[in-house]
N, C-alpha and C positions, 0 to 999 in steps of 0.2 A: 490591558493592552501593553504590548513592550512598547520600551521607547528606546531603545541605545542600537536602533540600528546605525551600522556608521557604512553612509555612501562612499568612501575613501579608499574599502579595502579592497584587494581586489580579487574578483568575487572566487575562481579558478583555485584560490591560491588560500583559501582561509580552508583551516583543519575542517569543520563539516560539511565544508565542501567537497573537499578532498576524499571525505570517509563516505561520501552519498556517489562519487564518481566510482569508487574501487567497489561498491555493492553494484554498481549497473556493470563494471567488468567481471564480476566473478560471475552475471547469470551467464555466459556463455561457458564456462567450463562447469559451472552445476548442470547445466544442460548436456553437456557430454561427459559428465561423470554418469548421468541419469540411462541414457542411450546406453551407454558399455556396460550397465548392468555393475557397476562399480559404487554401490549405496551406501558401503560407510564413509566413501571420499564424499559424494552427496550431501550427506548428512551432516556429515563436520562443514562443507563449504556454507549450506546454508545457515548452520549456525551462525558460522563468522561472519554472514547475511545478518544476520540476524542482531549480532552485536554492533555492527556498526550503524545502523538503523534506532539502535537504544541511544547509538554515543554520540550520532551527529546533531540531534537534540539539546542532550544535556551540555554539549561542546560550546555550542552556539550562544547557551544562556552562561554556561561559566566563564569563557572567553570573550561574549560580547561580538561575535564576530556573524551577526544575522544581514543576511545579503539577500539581495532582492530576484538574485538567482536561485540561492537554495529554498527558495520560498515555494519555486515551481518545479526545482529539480528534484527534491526528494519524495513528493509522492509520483512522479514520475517511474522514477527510481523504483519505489516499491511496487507500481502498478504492470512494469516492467518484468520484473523479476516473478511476480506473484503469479500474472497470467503466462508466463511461459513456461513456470514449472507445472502450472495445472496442464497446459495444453501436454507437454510431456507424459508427466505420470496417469494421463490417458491413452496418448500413444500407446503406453508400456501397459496398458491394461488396468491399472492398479488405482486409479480414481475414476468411477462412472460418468460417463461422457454428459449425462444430465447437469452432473452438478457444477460441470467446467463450461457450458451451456446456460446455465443460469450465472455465473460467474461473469461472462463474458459480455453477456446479455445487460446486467445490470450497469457496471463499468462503462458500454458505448451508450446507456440510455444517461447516466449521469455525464459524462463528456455532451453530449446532445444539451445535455438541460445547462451545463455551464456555458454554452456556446449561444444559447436561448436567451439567458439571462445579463449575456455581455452586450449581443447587440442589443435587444429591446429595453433595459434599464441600465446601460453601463457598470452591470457590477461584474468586478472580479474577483472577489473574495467570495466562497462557499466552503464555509467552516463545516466539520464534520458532525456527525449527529450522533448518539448515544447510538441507536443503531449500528451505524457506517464502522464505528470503534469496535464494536462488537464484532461486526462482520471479520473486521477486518484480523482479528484477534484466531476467532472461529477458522480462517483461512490460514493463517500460519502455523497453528497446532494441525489442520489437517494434515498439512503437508508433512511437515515434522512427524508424525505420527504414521502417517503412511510409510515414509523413509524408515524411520526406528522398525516398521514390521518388519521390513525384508531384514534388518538385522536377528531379530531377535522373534520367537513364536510365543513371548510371553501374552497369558490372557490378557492383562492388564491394557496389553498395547493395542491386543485387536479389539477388544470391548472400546476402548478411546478413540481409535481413530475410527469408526463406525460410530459414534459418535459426534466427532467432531466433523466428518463431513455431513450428519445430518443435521448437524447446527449449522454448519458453513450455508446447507438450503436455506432452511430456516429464515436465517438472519441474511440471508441475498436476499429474500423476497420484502421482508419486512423494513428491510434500512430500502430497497428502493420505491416499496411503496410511501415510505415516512417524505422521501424527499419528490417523490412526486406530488404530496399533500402540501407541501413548502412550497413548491414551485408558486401557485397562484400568487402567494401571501406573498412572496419575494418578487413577482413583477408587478403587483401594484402598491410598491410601494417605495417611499422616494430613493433613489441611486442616492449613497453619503459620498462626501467630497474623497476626492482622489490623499492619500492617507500619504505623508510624508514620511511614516514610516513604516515599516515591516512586519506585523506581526507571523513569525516563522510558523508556529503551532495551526495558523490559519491554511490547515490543510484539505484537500478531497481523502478522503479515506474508503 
């Protein structure tokens, strides 16, 4: 568990914060890059999606600058970004409505079970499961890969992303059956003291 979170800083104003705020404003111009049919701007924004997501992480632990904000705001952040691109690139035709249905599906059932588990045993920490990382992994190559097709007719990219949204199924049903199997075991059992410090990494994914 870390320990160098420091109450002092402020929260708005520390670099991964800052890099978790500028990923929640580019979904609104990845979303109308997506609309205009304009997929290599798409593609390059979501990457830069993509790397600031890797960097507010490593930011956090090499600067020491873990706040009790980014704690909640970046898988916000990602949950954000992730379910509007899906709902899009169904609009647009180009991911089946099933799998952003099951996507969507799982995300309010886990929001449900965090909110279950707040009132009836005071916890607020729901660390991620080998599952959820996966899924979660599974969902950003779809995307990624669906985007690279409309560039390019390479086999390689339509054999993968057909792939990679049948893993994204896959592993929605599996990471949220795993943590509907948690659920029991996580309310009967004792709520731990309210944590003086932060651990960042203690994300929903």
């Amino acid at each position: 568990m870390l320990t160098n979170w420091n109450p002092r800083l402020t929260p708005f104003r520390t670099a991964p914060n800052v890099l978790t705020l500028l990923r929640i404003c580019l979904a609104p111009f990845l979303v109308a890059a997506v609309l205009e049919d304009r997929f290599a701007l798409g593609f390059a924004l979501f990457i830069v999606a993509g790397l600031t997501d890797a960097l507010d992480g490593a930011l956090a632990r090499l600067l020491e600058q873990r706040t009790r904000l980014g704690e909640y705001l970046d898988p916000v952040a990602d949950k954000l970004l992730l379910s509007t691109i899906f709902l899009v690139l169904t609009h647009k035709n180009l991911i089946p409505a099933r799998v952003t249905v099951l996507v969507f599906g799982r995300d309010v059932g886990i929001l449900l079970v965090a909110a279950i588990l707040f009132a009836a045993a005071g916890r607020r920490e729901f660390p991620p499961s080998i599952f959820g990382k996966a899924n979660t992994a599974a969902q950003v190559s779809a995307v990624a890969l669906v985007l690279l097709h409309r560039l390019t007719d390479a086999q390689w990219v339509t054999a993968s992303s057909v792939f990679a949204l049948n893993a994204t199924m896959v592993l929605t049903v599996a990471s949220g059956l795993h943590y509907a199997w948690l659920v029991p075991r996580r309310m009967g059992s004792t709520p731990p003291p309210v944590p003086s410090k932060v651990d960042s990494n203690q994300r929903i994914t």
